[in-house]
Structures are given as C-alpha cells and as structure tokens.
C-alpha positions as a Python dict, from the first residue, in 0.01 Angstrom:
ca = {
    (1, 'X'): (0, 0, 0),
    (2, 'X'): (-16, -279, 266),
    (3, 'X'): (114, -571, 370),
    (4, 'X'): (-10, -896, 201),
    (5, 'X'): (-219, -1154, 370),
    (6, 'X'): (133, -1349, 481),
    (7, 'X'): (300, -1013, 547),
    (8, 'X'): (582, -1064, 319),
    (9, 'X'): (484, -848, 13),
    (10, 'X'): (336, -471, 27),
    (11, 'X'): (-23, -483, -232),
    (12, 'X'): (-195, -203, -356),
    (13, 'X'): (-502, -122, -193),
    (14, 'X'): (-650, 89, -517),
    (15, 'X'): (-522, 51, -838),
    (16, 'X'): (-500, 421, -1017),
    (17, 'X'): (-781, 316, -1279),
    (18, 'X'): (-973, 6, -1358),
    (19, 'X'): (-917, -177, -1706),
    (20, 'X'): (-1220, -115, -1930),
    (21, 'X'): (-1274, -501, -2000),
    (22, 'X'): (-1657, -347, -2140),
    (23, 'X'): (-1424, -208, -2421),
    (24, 'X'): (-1210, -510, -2411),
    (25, 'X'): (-1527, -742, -2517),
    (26, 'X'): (-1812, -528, -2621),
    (27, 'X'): (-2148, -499, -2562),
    (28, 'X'): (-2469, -562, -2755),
    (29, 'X'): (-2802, -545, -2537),
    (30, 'X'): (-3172, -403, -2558),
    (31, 'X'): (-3358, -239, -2281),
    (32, 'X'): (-3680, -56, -2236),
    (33, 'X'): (-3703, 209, -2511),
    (34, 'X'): (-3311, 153, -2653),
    (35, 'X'): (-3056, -21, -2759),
    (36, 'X'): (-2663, -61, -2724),
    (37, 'X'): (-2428, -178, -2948),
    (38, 'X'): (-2026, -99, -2852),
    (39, 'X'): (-1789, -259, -3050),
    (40, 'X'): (-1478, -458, -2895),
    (41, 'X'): (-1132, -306, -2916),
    (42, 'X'): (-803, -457, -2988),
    (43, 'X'): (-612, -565, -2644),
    (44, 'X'): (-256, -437, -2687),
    (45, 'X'): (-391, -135, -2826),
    (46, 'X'): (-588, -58, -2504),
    (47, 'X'): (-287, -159, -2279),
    (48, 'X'): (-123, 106, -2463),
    (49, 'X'): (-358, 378, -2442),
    (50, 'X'): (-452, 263, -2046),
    (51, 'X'): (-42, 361, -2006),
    (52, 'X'): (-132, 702, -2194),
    (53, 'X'): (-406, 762, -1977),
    (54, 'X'): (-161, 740, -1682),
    (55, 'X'): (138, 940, -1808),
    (56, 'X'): (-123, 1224, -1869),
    (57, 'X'): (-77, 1178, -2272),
    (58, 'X'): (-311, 1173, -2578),
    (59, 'X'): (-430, 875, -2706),
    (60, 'X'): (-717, 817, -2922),
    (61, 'X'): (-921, 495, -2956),
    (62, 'X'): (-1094, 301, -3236),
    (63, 'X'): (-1293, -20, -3243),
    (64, 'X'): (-1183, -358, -3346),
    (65, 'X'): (-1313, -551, -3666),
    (66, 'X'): (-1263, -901, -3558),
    (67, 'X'): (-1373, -1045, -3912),
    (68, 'X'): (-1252, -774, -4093),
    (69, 'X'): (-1404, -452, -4177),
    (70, 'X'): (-1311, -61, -4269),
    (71, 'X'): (-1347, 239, -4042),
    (72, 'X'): (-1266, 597, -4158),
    (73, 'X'): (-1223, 815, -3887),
    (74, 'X'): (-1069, 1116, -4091),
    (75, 'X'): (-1315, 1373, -3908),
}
C-alpha cells in the first residue's frame, strides 16, 4: 500500500492477480502455422471463480454461448 497521489487515501501498489479480460471477451486470431479460437466466458461467473482463486478454493470454468448453444462437460 501507499499513499494516493493527494495523500489522503492508501492504494494498492499490486493487485493479488490480474482479471483475465482475454477470458472475459475471447479470442479468435491466425498466425504463422496456427490458429486460436477461445471462447468468451460469462462475467459474474468469472468474478466468482476470480474470488475462488483467492480464498484458495476449487472452481471450475466453462465457456459462454452468447447465442445459445450446448456444452457437455461430463468427463
């Protein structure tokens, strides 16, 4: 912590982990010799898991079907 620019607040200088905004809106790019494609995930549902992550618990994460879509992640 230190003191803000006016000295009347204390700021963090690190925060303890960034927010993964490349999960937050996805990715789709090509590049020499392969491609990417990583889905977007739902906000809330990262906040949650981000304050998981923190506490030391389990979380697990799954992508986002904006315009609707199945996923079956049963293994």
């Amino acid at each position: 912590w230190q003191l803000s620019y006016d000295g009347r607040k204390n700021v963090p200088l690190t925060l303890p982990m960034k927010f993964p905004l490349l999960l937050v809106q996805g990715a789709e790019g090509i590049a020499v010799g392969l491609s990417t494609k990583i889905l977007p995930h739902n906000f809330c549902v990262l906040i949650d898991a981000s304050i998981k992550y923190l506490r030391g618990k389990k979380f697990e994460l799954y992508p986002d079907f904006m315009i609707g879509g199945m996923i079956d992640v049963a293994g």
